[in-house]
C-alpha positions as CSV (number, residue, x, y, z in Angstrom):
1,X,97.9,114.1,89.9
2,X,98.7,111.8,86.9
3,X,98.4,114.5,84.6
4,X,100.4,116.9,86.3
5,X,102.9,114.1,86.4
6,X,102.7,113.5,83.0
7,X,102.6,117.2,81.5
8,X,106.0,117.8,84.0
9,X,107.4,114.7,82.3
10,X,106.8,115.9,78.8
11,X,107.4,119.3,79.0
12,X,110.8,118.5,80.6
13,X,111.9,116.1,78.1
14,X,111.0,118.5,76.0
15,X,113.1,121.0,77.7
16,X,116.0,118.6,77.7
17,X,116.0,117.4,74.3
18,X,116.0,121.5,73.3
19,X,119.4,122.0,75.3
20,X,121.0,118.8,74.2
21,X,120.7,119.8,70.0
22,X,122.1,123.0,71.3
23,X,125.1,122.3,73.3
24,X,126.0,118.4,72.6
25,X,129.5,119.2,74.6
26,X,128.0,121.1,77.4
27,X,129.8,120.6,80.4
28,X,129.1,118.6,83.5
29,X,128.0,120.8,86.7
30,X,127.1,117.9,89.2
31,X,128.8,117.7,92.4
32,X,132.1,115.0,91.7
33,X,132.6,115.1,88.4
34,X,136.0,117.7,87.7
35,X,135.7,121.0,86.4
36,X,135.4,121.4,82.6
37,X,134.7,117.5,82.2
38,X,132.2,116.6,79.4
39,X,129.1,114.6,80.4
40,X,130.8,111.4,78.7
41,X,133.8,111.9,80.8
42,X,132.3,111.5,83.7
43,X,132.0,107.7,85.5
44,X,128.2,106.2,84.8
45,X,126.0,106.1,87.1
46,X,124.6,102.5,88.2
47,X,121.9,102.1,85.7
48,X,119.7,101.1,89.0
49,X,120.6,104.2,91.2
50,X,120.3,106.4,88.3
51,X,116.7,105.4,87.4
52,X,115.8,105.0,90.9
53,X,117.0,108.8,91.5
54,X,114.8,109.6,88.7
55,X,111.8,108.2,89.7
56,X,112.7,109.9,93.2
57,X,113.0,113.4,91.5
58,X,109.8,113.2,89.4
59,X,107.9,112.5,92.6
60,X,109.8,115.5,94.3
61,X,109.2,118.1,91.0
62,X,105.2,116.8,90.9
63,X,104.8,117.2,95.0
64,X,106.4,120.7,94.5
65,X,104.2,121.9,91.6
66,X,101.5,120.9,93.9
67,X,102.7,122.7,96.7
68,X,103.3,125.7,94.7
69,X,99.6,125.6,93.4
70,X,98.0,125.6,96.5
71,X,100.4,128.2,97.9
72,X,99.7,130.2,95.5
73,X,96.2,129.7,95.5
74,X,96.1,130.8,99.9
75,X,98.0,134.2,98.3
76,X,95.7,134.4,96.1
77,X,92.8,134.5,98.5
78,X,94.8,136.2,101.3
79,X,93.9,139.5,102.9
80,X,95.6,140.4,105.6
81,X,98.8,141.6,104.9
82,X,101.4,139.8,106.9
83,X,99.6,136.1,105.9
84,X,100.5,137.4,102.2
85,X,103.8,138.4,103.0
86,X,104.4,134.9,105.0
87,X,102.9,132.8,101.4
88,X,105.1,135.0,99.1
89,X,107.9,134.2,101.1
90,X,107.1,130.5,101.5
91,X,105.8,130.2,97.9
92,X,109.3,131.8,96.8
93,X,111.2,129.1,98.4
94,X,109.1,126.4,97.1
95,X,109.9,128.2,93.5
96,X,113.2,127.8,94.5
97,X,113.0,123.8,95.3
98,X,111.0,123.6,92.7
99,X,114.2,124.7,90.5
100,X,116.6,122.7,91.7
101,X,114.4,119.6,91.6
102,X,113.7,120.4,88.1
103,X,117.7,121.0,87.3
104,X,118.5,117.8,88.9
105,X,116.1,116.3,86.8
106,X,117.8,117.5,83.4
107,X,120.8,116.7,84.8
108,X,119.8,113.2,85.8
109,X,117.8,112.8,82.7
110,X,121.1,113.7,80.4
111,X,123.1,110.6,81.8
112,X,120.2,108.2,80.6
């Protein structure tokens, strides 16, 4: 599990520090902060709740990855027909979650 943690950590800095040389001004999409307003417009977080938030969405992304591995894993194994349909569909939405968690973490990790 620390691995995981770890590898998610790094490859998403990574990720981050990619899409920060490449749009410096890119603009804010998080929920309060006015349309078109640069990340350095917007208020600061709380140093506190920010990190705090972070450390709640790295737990999120790593529970997710784990979820989607073992979902994927049951499709994997699955024969009858409707169980596979049931995992795809429930290992889509955890894709999904997975996402967001992911975006939120960028986003997050960009105020820092």
């Amino acid at each position: 599990m620390k691995a995981t943690t770890i590898i998610s950590t790094y490859v998403n800095k990574e990720i981050d520090d990619d899409q920060r040389q490449r749009s410096p001004s890119r603009s804010s999409s998080s929920k309060g902060a006015p349309a078109g307003a640069s990340a350095t417009q917007r208020a600061p977080m709380d140093e506190k709740k920010l990190k705090k938030e972070l450390k709640a969405i790295q737990k999120t992304v790593v529970s997710l990855d784990q979820k989607r591995k073992e979902v994927n894993e049951l499709l994997m194994q699955a024969t009858d027909p409707a169980e596979a349909l049931r995992l795809h569909n429930e290992l889509k939405a955890v894709e999904m979650e997975l996402g967001e968690a992911e975006q939120r973490w960028l986003e997050l990790s960009a105020m820092e």
